[in-house]
C-alpha positions as CSV (number, residue, x, y, z in Angstrom):
1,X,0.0,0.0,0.0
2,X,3.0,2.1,-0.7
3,X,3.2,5.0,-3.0
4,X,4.4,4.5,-6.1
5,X,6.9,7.1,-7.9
6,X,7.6,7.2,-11.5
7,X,9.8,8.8,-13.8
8,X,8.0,10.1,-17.4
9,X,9.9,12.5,-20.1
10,X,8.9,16.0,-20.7
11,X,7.5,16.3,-24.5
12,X,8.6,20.5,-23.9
13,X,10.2,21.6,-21.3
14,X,8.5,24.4,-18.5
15,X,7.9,27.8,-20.4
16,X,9.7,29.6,-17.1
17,X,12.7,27.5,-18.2
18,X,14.0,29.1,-21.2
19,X,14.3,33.3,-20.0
20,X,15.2,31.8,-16.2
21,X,18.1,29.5,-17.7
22,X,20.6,32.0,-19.2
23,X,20.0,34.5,-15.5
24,X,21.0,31.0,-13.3
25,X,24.0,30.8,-15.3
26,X,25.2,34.5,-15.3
27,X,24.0,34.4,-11.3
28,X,26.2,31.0,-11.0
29,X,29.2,32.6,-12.7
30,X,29.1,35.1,-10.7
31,X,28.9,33.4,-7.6
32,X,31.8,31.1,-8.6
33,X,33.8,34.4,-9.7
34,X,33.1,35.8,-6.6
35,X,34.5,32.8,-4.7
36,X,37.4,32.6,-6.5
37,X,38.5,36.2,-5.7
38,X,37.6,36.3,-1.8
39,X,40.4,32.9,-2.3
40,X,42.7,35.6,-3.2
41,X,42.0,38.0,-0.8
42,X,40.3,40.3,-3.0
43,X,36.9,42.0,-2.5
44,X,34.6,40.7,-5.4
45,X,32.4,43.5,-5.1
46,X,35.0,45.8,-5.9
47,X,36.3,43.8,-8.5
48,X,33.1,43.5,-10.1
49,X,32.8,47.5,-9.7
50,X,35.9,47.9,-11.4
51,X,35.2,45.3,-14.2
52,X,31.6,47.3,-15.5
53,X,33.5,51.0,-14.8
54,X,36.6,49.6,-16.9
55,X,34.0,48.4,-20.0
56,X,31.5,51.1,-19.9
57,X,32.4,54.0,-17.7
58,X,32.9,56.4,-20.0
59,X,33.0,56.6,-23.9
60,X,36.6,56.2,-24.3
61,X,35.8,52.5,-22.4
62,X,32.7,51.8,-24.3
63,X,34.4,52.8,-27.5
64,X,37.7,49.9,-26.7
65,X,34.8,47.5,-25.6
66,X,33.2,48.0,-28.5
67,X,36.7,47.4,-30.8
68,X,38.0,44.3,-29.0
69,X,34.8,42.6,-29.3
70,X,33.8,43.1,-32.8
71,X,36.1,40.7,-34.4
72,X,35.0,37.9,-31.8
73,X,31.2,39.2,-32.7
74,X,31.3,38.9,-36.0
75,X,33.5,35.5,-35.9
76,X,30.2,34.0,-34.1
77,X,28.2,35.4,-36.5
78,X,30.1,33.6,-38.9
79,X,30.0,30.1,-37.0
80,X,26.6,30.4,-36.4
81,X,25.7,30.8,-40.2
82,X,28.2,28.0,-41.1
83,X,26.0,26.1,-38.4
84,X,23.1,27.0,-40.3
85,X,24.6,24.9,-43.3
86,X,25.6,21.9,-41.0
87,X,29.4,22.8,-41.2
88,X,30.6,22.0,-38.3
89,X,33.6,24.6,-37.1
90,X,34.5,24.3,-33.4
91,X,38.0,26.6,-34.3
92,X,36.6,29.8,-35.4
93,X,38.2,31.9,-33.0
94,X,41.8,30.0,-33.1
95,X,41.3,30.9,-36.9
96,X,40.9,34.3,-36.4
97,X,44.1,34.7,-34.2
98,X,46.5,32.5,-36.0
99,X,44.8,34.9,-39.2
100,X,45.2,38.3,-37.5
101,X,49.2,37.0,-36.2
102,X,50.2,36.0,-39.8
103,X,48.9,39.3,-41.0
104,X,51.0,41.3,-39.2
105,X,53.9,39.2,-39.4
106,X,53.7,40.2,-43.0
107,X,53.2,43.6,-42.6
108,X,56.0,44.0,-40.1
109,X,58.1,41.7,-42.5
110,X,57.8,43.3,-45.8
111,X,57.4,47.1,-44.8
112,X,58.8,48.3,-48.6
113,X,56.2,46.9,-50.6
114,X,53.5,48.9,-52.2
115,X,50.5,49.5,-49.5
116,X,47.7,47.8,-52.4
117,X,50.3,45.0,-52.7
118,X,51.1,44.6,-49.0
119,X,47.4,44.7,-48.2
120,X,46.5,42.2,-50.6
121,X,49.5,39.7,-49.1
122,X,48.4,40.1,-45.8
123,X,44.6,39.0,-46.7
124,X,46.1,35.8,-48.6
125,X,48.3,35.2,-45.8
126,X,45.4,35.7,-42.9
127,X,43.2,33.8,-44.6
């Protein structure tokens, strides 16, 4: 006369699920961050503080944030459309560094060519 518990599949999963999942993930990140730097001695509020001031505290930071994040941007725009087409690419990023250190390596290395000429060398060497 016991009761009896069972186990049956979702078909969908909760509609609360899908906007609550990325917030638990940012809150859990942040909770493990904060851990981390009370380890080292270091308040995380302040570190935190420092981290949003340093990105978007004035135009000048907004502006860098903006310029060191559009090449990662638009490298995941680029993965997700190749993911679109079922190409699988798990290296985008890799790619884009290896691309952006062989470019300069050729415009540091051959400073006397032509600028059309050098800038058309360092687009078939970065890919």
């Amino acid at each position: 006369m016991g009761v009896r518990l069972t186990l049956q599949k979702r078909v969908e999963p909760s509609p609360w699920l899908p906007p609550l999942l990325p917030l638990l993930s940012i809150l859990l990140a942040l909770l493990l961050g904060a851990g981390v730097l009370s380890l080292a001695h270091t308040d995380p509020w302040e570190a935190y503080r420092e981290m949003v001031v340093g990105a978007f505290g004035d135009l000048y930071a907004l502006s860098e944030t903006l310029v060191k994040a559009t090449p990662l941007v638009l490298t995941g725009l680029g993965v997700a459309l190749a993911f679109r087409m079922r190409f699988w690419n798990i290296g985008a990023e890799g790619q884009l560094y290896m691309g952006a250190m062989g470019a300069t390596w050729v415009a540091l290395s051959y400073t006397d060519l032509p600028a059309p000429l050098l800038q058309a060398l360092m687009l078939l060497v970065g890919g």
